[in-house]
N, C-alpha and C positions, 0 to 999 in steps of 0.2 A: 449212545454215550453211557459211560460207565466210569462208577464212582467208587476210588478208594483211598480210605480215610488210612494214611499214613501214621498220621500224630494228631493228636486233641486234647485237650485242656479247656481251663473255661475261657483263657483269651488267645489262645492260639488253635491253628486247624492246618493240617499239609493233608494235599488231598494228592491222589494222581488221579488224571483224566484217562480215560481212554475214549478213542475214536472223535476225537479234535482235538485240532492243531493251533496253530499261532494267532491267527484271527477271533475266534471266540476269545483264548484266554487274552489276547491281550486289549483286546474292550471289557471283559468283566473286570480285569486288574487296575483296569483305569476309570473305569465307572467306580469301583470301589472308594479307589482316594476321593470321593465327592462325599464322601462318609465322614465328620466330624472323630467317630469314637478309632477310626482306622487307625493303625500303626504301624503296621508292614501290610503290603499288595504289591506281590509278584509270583512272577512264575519263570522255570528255566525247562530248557527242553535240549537237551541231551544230542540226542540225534532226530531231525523231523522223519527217518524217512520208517528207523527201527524203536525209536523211544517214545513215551509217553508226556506229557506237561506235567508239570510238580507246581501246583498252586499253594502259596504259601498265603495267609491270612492272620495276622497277628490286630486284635481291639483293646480299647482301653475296659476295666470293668465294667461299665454301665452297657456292653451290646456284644452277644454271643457273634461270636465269626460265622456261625450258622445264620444269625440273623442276619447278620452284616450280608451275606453273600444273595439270601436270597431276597433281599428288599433291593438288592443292586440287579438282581435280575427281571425283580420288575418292572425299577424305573430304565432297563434297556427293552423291555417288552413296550412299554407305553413310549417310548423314541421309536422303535420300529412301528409302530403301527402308525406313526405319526406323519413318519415319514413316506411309509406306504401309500399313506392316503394325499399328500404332497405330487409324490410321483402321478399317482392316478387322475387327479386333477390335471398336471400338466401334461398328461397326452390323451387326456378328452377332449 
């Protein structure tokens, strides 16, 4: 995966992803809005098979879209793991 910072500011962020598709961004897009200070989360993609996701990220002043993104990737890290360990229980 690979990251570029299209547009930034202190409350807005356009990234484009490379090397994932609709599934990542449209769980981080949606974990997002569980964010109080959020004000835009989305993303568009163009063509899946030749384009890239365009993550758009707009916060209110009180939390950088960098922080916003990566505190959202953690509470999806601490849900996967959760869930992992769910699964693994029920086929022991």
């Amino acid at each position: 995966m690979e990251l570029k910072v299209l547009e930034e500011s202190k409350t807005k962020l356009h990234l484009e992803i490379q090397g994932l598709g609709h599934g990542f961004c449209n769980i981080l897009k949606q974990e997002l809005w569980n964010d109080e200070h959020i004000k835009i989360s989305a993303y568009s993609l163009k063509h899946p098979l030749v384009g890239h996701p365009m993550l758009i990220v707009e916060t209110d002043t009180k939390k950088s879209p960098r922080d916003a993104i990566e505190d959202a990737i953690k509470r999806l890290q601490k849900t996967n793991e959760k869930t992992s360990k769910e699964f693994d229980k029920a086929f022991k």
